[in-house]
N, C-alpha and C positions, 0 to 999 in steps of 0.2 A: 785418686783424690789426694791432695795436699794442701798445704799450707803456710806460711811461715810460723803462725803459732801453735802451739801447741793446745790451750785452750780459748775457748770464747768470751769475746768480748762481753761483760756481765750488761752496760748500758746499752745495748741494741736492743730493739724489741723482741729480737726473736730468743737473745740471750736470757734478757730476763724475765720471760715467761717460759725457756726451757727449764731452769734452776726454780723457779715458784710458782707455775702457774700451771703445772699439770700434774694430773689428780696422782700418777705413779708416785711423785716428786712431792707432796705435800707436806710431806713430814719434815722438811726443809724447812720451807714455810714457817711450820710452828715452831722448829727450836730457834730459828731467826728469831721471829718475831716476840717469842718470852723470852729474849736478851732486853727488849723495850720494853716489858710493860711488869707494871706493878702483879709483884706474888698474888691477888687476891683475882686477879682475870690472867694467869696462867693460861693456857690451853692445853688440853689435853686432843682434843679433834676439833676441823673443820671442815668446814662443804666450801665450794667455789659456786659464786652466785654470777651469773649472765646478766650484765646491765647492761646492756647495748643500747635499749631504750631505755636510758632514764634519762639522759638529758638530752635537752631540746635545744640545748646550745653549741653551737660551734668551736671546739676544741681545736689547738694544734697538735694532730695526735703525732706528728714526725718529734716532738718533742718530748711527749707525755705518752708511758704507759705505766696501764695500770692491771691492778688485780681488785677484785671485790671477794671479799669471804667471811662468811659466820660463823664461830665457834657453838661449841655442843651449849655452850650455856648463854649463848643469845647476844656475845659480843659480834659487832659489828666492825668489820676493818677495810679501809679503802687503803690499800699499798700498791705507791709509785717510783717507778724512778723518772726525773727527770733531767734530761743531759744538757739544759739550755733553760738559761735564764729566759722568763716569758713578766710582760708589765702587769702589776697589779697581783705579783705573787700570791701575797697572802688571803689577798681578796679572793683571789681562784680558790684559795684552800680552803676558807672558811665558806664559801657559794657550796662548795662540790660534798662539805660533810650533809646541807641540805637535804640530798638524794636519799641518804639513810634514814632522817629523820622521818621527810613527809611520808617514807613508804611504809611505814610501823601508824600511821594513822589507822582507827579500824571504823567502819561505818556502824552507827547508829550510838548507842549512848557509850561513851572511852574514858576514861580515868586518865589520859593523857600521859599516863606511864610511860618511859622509854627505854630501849635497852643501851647501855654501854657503847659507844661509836670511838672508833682509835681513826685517825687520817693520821698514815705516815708516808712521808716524803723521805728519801734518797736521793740527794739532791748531789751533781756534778756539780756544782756552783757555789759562791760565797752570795749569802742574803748583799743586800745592800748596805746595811746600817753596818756602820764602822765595829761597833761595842761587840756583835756577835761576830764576827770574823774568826774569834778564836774559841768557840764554842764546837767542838765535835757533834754534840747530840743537846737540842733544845728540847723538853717536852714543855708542851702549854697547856693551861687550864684555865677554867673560867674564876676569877678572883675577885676578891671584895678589896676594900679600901687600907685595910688592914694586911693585905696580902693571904686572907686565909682563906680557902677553898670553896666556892662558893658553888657549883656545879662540876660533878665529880663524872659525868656521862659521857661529857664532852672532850675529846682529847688529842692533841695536835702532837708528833715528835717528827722532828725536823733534824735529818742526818746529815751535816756537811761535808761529804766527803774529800772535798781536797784539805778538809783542817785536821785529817788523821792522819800521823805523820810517825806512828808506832813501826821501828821494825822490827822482827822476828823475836831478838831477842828480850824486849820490852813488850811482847804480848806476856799482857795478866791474868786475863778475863775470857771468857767463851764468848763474850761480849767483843772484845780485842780481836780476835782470832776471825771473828765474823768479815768485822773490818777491815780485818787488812788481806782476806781470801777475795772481798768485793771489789777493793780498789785495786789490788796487782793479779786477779786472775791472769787475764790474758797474758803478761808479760812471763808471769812465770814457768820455766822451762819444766823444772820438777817439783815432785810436792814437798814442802819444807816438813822439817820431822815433827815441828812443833802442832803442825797440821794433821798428824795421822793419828785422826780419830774416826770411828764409824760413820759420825756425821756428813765432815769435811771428804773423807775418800769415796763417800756415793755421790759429794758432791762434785768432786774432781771425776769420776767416771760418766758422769753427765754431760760435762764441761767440754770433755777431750773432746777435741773436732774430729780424729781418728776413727769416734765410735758413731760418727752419725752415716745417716742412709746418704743415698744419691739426691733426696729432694728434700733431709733437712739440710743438708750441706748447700745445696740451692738457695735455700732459704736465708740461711745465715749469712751467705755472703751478698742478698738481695739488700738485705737490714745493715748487714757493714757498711755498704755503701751509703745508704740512708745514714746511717748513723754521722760518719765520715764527711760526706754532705754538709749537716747540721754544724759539724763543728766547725770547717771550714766556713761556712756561710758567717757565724758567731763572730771566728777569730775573725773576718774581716769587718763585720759592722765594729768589733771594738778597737781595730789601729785606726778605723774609718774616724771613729768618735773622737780616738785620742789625737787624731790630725787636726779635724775641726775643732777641737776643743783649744790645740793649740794654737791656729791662725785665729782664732775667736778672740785668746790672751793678748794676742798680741794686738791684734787690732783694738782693744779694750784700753792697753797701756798708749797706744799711739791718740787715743781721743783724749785720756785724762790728759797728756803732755802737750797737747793743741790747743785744751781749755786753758793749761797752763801762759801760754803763751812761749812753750817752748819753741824754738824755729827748725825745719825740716833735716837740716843737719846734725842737731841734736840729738833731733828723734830717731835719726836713721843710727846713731851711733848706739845708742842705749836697745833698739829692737832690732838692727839689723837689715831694715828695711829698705828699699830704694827710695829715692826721693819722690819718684812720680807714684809710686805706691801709697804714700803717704801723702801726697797732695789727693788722690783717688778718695782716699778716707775723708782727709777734710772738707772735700766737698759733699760726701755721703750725709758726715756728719753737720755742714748746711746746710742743705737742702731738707735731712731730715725734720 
Protein backbone atom coordinates (compact mmCIF):
# COMPACT_ATOMS: atom_id res chain seq x y z
CA UNK A 1 0.00 0.00 0.00
CA UNK A 2 1.19 3.50 -0.89
CA UNK A 3 1.00 6.77 -1.84
CA UNK A 4 2.33 9.87 -2.65
CA UNK A 5 0.81 11.51 0.37
CA UNK A 6 1.33 11.18 3.48
CA UNK A 7 -2.21 12.22 4.75
CA UNK A 8 -5.82 12.51 3.35
CA UNK A 9 -7.26 14.59 1.53
CA UNK A 10 -9.88 16.39 4.30
CA UNK A 11 -12.69 17.44 1.16
CA UNK A 12 -13.39 13.88 -0.12
CA UNK A 13 -16.17 12.24 1.24
CA UNK A 14 -14.44 9.48 2.62
CA UNK A 15 -11.81 12.07 4.34
CA UNK A 16 -14.19 14.02 6.02
CA UNK A 17 -16.34 11.57 7.48
CA UNK A 18 -13.07 9.57 8.50
CA UNK A 19 -11.80 12.85 10.69
CA UNK A 20 -15.91 13.68 11.93
CA UNK A 21 -18.07 11.45 11.35
CA UNK A 22 -17.32 8.30 13.23
CA UNK A 23 -18.50 7.62 16.60
CA UNK A 24 -14.44 6.52 17.71
CA UNK A 25 -13.49 10.11 16.30
CA UNK A 26 -16.14 12.25 17.79
CA UNK A 27 -14.48 14.09 20.06
CA UNK A 28 -12.94 15.77 17.10
CA UNK A 29 -16.05 16.85 16.08
CA UNK A 30 -16.73 18.71 19.43
CA UNK A 31 -13.44 20.55 20.01
CA UNK A 32 -13.89 21.65 15.97
CA UNK A 33 -17.04 22.68 16.36
CA UNK A 34 -16.79 24.90 20.09
CA UNK A 35 -14.06 26.92 18.02
CA UNK A 36 -17.51 28.18 16.22
CA UNK A 37 -19.98 28.51 18.53
CA UNK A 38 -20.83 30.83 21.22
CA UNK A 39 -19.63 29.86 25.22
CA UNK A 40 -23.24 29.34 26.10
CA UNK A 41 -23.91 26.03 23.67
CA UNK A 42 -20.27 24.65 24.18
CA UNK A 43 -20.54 20.89 23.90
CA UNK A 44 -19.61 18.77 26.05
CA UNK A 45 -21.08 15.30 24.09
CA UNK A 46 -22.80 14.33 21.13
CA UNK A 47 -24.79 11.45 19.22
CA UNK A 48 -24.52 11.22 15.38
CA UNK A 49 -28.16 11.27 14.04
CA UNK A 50 -29.05 8.96 10.47
CA UNK A 51 -30.98 11.39 8.11
CA UNK A 52 -30.92 9.62 5.08
CA UNK A 53 -34.63 10.10 4.97
CA UNK A 54 -35.23 13.49 5.44
CA UNK A 55 -35.09 14.92 2.38
CA UNK A 56 -37.08 14.31 -0.40
CA UNK A 57 -35.12 16.38 -2.57
CA UNK A 58 -32.55 15.68 -4.86
CA UNK A 59 -29.03 16.82 -3.76
CA UNK A 60 -25.61 16.78 -5.62
CA UNK A 61 -24.11 14.63 -3.06
CA UNK A 62 -20.62 14.24 -5.33
CA UNK A 63 -20.39 17.83 -4.12
CA UNK A 64 -22.03 17.99 -0.66
CA UNK A 65 -21.34 16.04 2.50
CA UNK A 66 -22.58 16.09 5.28
CA UNK A 67 -22.79 15.06 9.08
CA UNK A 68 -26.10 15.61 11.37
CA UNK A 69 -25.52 15.57 15.28
CA UNK A 70 -27.22 16.54 18.60
CA UNK A 71 -25.51 17.62 21.69
CA UNK A 72 -26.29 16.39 25.19
CA UNK A 73 -28.26 19.64 25.72
CA UNK A 74 -30.52 19.55 22.47
CA UNK A 75 -28.38 21.58 20.23
CA UNK A 76 -28.98 20.62 16.77
CA UNK A 77 -26.00 20.78 13.97
CA UNK A 78 -25.90 20.04 10.35
CA UNK A 79 -21.98 20.05 9.44
CA UNK A 80 -20.80 20.14 5.68
CA UNK A 81 -18.15 20.36 3.62
CA UNK A 82 -18.59 21.57 0.33
CA UNK A 83 -15.86 21.28 -2.43
CA UNK A 84 -17.95 23.01 -5.36
CA UNK A 85 -19.83 25.98 -5.69
CA UNK A 86 -23.59 24.71 -6.34
CA UNK A 87 -26.66 27.78 -7.60
CA UNK A 88 -28.78 29.05 -5.16
CA UNK A 89 -26.19 28.55 -2.36
CA UNK A 90 -27.66 30.24 0.35
CA UNK A 91 -31.15 29.12 -0.60
CA UNK A 92 -29.91 25.45 -0.16
CA UNK A 93 -28.61 26.39 3.25
CA UNK A 94 -31.45 28.10 4.51
CA UNK A 95 -34.11 24.99 2.76
CA UNK A 96 -31.85 22.17 4.39
CA UNK A 97 -31.79 24.07 8.29
CA UNK A 98 -35.85 23.05 7.56
CA UNK A 99 -35.10 19.35 8.22
CA UNK A 100 -34.25 20.26 11.94
CA UNK A 101 -36.97 22.23 12.57
CA UNK A 102 -40.11 20.39 11.21
CA UNK A 103 -38.76 17.20 12.86
CA UNK A 104 -38.88 18.79 16.70
CA UNK A 105 -42.75 19.25 15.63
CA UNK A 106 -44.62 16.89 18.45
CA UNK A 107 -48.13 15.75 17.74
CA UNK A 108 -51.10 16.93 19.58
CA UNK A 109 -51.23 20.11 21.69
CA UNK A 110 -46.83 21.98 21.34
CA UNK A 111 -45.89 25.15 22.60
CA UNK A 112 -43.89 25.50 19.45
CA UNK A 113 -40.63 25.53 21.49
CA UNK A 114 -37.46 24.81 19.66
CA UNK A 115 -34.12 23.69 20.30
CA UNK A 116 -30.97 25.68 19.13
CA UNK A 117 -29.99 24.56 15.25
CA UNK A 118 -26.23 25.54 14.10
CA UNK A 119 -25.82 24.94 9.81
CA UNK A 120 -22.22 25.03 9.38
CA UNK A 121 -20.65 25.07 5.99
CA UNK A 122 -16.87 24.43 5.22
CA UNK A 123 -16.90 25.66 2.15
CA UNK A 124 -13.80 25.14 -0.72
CA UNK A 125 -15.05 28.13 -2.40
CA UNK A 126 -15.40 32.04 -2.33
CA UNK A 127 -19.38 33.05 -1.87
CA UNK A 128 -20.10 35.17 -4.74
CA UNK A 129 -20.74 38.69 -3.56
CA UNK A 130 -17.47 40.60 -3.85
CA UNK A 131 -17.72 42.34 0.15
CA UNK A 132 -17.42 38.73 1.66
CA UNK A 133 -14.41 37.47 -0.14
CA UNK A 134 -12.33 38.49 2.59
CA UNK A 135 -14.14 37.12 5.42
CA UNK A 136 -12.60 33.74 6.75
CA UNK A 137 -15.56 32.79 9.00
CA UNK A 138 -19.34 34.55 8.64
CA UNK A 139 -21.78 33.56 11.41
CA UNK A 140 -25.42 34.62 10.54
CA UNK A 141 -28.41 35.24 12.54
CA UNK A 142 -31.87 36.22 12.23
CA UNK A 143 -31.84 40.23 12.84
CA UNK A 144 -34.21 43.18 13.21
CA UNK A 145 -33.86 46.61 11.63
CA UNK A 146 -31.65 47.86 14.09
CA UNK A 147 -29.18 45.05 13.63
CA UNK A 148 -30.11 43.48 17.17
CA UNK A 149 -30.82 39.96 17.47
CA UNK A 150 -33.93 38.93 16.83
CA UNK A 151 -33.95 34.87 16.85
CA UNK A 152 -31.11 33.43 18.68
CA UNK A 153 -31.99 29.46 17.54
CA UNK A 154 -31.34 29.91 14.28
CA UNK A 155 -27.79 29.91 13.23
CA UNK A 156 -25.63 29.91 9.88
CA UNK A 157 -21.36 29.95 10.13
CA UNK A 158 -19.99 29.85 6.88
CA UNK A 159 -16.03 28.96 6.54
CA UNK A 160 -14.19 30.22 3.62
CA UNK A 161 -11.47 28.24 3.23
CA UNK A 162 -9.45 29.57 0.52
CA UNK A 163 -9.66 33.22 2.46
CA UNK A 164 -7.43 31.62 5.39
CA UNK A 165 -4.21 32.33 4.58
CA UNK A 166 -2.37 32.01 8.38
CA UNK A 167 0.86 30.30 8.32
CA UNK A 168 2.40 28.37 10.94
CA UNK A 169 3.80 30.87 12.50
CA UNK A 170 0.73 33.26 12.73
CA UNK A 171 -1.45 30.61 14.07
CA UNK A 172 -3.09 32.41 17.49
CA UNK A 173 -6.06 30.59 18.13
CA UNK A 174 -7.09 26.72 18.64
CA UNK A 175 -9.39 28.19 16.32
CA UNK A 176 -6.28 28.91 13.81
CA UNK A 177 -4.76 25.85 14.27
CA UNK A 178 -8.07 24.18 13.19
CA UNK A 179 -7.75 25.98 9.97
CA UNK A 180 -4.84 25.55 8.75
CA UNK A 181 -4.61 21.37 9.84
CA UNK A 182 -7.99 21.53 7.34
CA UNK A 183 -6.69 23.32 4.50
CA UNK A 184 -2.99 21.88 4.25
CA UNK A 185 -3.56 18.30 5.68
CA UNK A 186 -2.99 16.39 2.69
CA UNK A 187 0.10 18.50 1.60
CA UNK A 188 1.86 18.22 4.73
CA UNK A 189 4.78 15.81 4.92
CA UNK A 190 5.15 15.97 8.88
CA UNK A 191 3.40 17.46 11.71
CA UNK A 192 4.22 21.00 12.45
CA UNK A 193 5.31 21.44 16.12
CA UNK A 194 2.76 24.21 16.59
CA UNK A 195 0.38 21.20 16.00
CA UNK A 196 1.42 18.71 18.68
CA UNK A 197 -1.40 18.73 20.78
CA UNK A 198 -3.58 15.72 22.00
CA UNK A 199 -6.25 16.84 19.68
CA UNK A 200 -4.27 17.53 16.53
CA UNK A 201 -1.81 14.05 16.87
CA UNK A 202 -5.11 11.57 17.12
CA UNK A 203 -5.97 13.65 14.43
CA UNK A 204 -3.08 13.20 12.27
CA UNK A 205 -2.97 9.32 13.28
CA UNK A 206 -6.32 9.13 11.73
CA UNK A 207 -5.38 11.04 8.71
CA UNK A 208 -2.09 9.00 7.91
CA UNK A 209 -3.08 6.85 4.95
CA UNK A 210 -0.35 4.41 6.19
CA UNK A 211 -2.74 3.39 9.10
CA UNK A 212 -5.70 2.52 7.07
CA UNK A 213 -7.01 -1.27 6.15
CA UNK A 214 -6.88 -2.67 2.51
CA UNK A 215 -10.65 -1.47 1.92
CA UNK A 216 -10.36 1.83 3.68
CA UNK A 217 -7.56 2.57 1.41
CA UNK A 218 -9.91 1.37 -1.36
CA UNK A 219 -12.19 3.63 -0.38
CA UNK A 220 -10.16 6.63 -0.15
CA UNK A 221 -8.80 6.47 -3.20
CA UNK A 222 -12.62 5.51 -4.76
CA UNK A 223 -13.56 9.24 -3.24
CA UNK A 224 -10.15 10.91 -4.52
CA UNK A 225 -11.01 10.26 -7.71
CA UNK A 226 -14.53 11.65 -7.11
CA UNK A 227 -13.22 14.38 -5.55
CA UNK A 228 -10.48 15.02 -8.30
CA UNK A 229 -13.42 14.54 -10.91
CA UNK A 230 -15.38 17.51 -9.21
CA UNK A 231 -12.75 19.80 -9.50
CA UNK A 232 -11.65 19.25 -12.66
CA UNK A 233 -15.11 19.31 -14.03
CA UNK A 234 -15.34 23.08 -11.90
CA UNK A 235 -11.93 24.27 -13.15
CA UNK A 236 -13.26 23.67 -16.70
CA UNK A 237 -17.03 25.17 -16.50
CA UNK A 238 -14.95 28.31 -15.15
CA UNK A 239 -12.18 28.98 -18.06
CA UNK A 240 -15.32 27.68 -20.13
CA UNK A 241 -17.25 30.82 -18.63
CA UNK A 242 -14.39 33.13 -18.66
CA UNK A 243 -13.98 32.25 -22.55
CA UNK A 244 -17.60 33.10 -23.21
CA UNK A 245 -17.65 35.72 -21.06
CA UNK A 246 -14.91 37.08 -23.01
CA UNK A 247 -16.18 36.46 -26.84
CA UNK A 248 -19.55 37.89 -25.11
CA UNK A 249 -17.27 41.36 -24.44
CA UNK A 250 -16.33 41.58 -27.28
CA UNK A 251 -18.95 41.05 -29.40
CA UNK A 252 -20.93 43.55 -26.97
CA UNK A 253 -18.07 46.35 -27.91
CA UNK A 254 -18.41 45.38 -31.71
CA UNK A 255 -22.43 46.31 -31.58
CA UNK A 256 -21.97 49.44 -29.50
CA UNK A 257 -19.30 50.69 -32.41
CA UNK A 258 -21.86 49.56 -35.28
CA UNK A 259 -24.58 51.56 -33.62
CA UNK A 260 -21.90 54.12 -33.57
CA UNK A 261 -21.45 54.10 -37.01
CA UNK A 262 -18.01 53.01 -36.68
CA UNK A 263 -16.87 51.29 -40.05
CA UNK A 264 -15.38 47.49 -40.03
CA UNK A 265 -11.85 48.60 -40.14
CA UNK A 266 -12.16 50.46 -37.07
CA UNK A 267 -13.74 48.12 -35.32
CA UNK A 268 -11.37 45.26 -36.24
CA UNK A 269 -8.61 47.57 -34.91
CA UNK A 270 -10.02 48.48 -31.43
CA UNK A 271 -11.39 44.31 -30.81
CA UNK A 272 -9.29 42.62 -32.91
CA UNK A 273 -11.47 40.98 -34.91
CA UNK A 274 -11.66 40.06 -38.73
CA UNK A 275 -13.70 41.89 -40.89
CA UNK A 276 -16.12 39.09 -41.86
CA UNK A 277 -16.40 38.42 -38.08
CA UNK A 278 -17.73 41.58 -37.55
CA UNK A 279 -19.91 41.83 -40.68
CA UNK A 280 -21.38 38.22 -39.13
CA UNK A 281 -22.38 40.44 -36.00
CA UNK A 282 -23.83 43.21 -37.82
CA UNK A 283 -26.11 41.32 -39.49
CA UNK A 284 -27.00 39.19 -36.28
CA UNK A 285 -27.53 42.45 -34.87
CA UNK A 286 -30.15 43.22 -38.06
CA UNK A 287 -31.81 40.74 -38.18
CA UNK A 288 -32.19 40.56 -34.55
Amino acid sequence: MSDKTRFINPYTDFGFKKLFGEEVNKDLLVDFLNQLLPQKHIIKELTFRNVENQSDVALDRKAIFDIHCISETDERFIVEMQKAKIKYFKDRSLFYTTFPIKEQAERGDWNFRLDPIYYIAILDFFYDEEQEKAKVKRAVQLKDQDCEVFFDKLNYVFLQMPAFNKEKDELKSHYDKWLYFLKHLEHLEDIPEILKEPVFEKAFKIAEIANFSTDEYDAYQKSLLTYRDMVNVMKTKYEEGIEQGIEQGIENVTIRCLKQGKDSSEISQITGLAIDQIEKIGKKMNDG
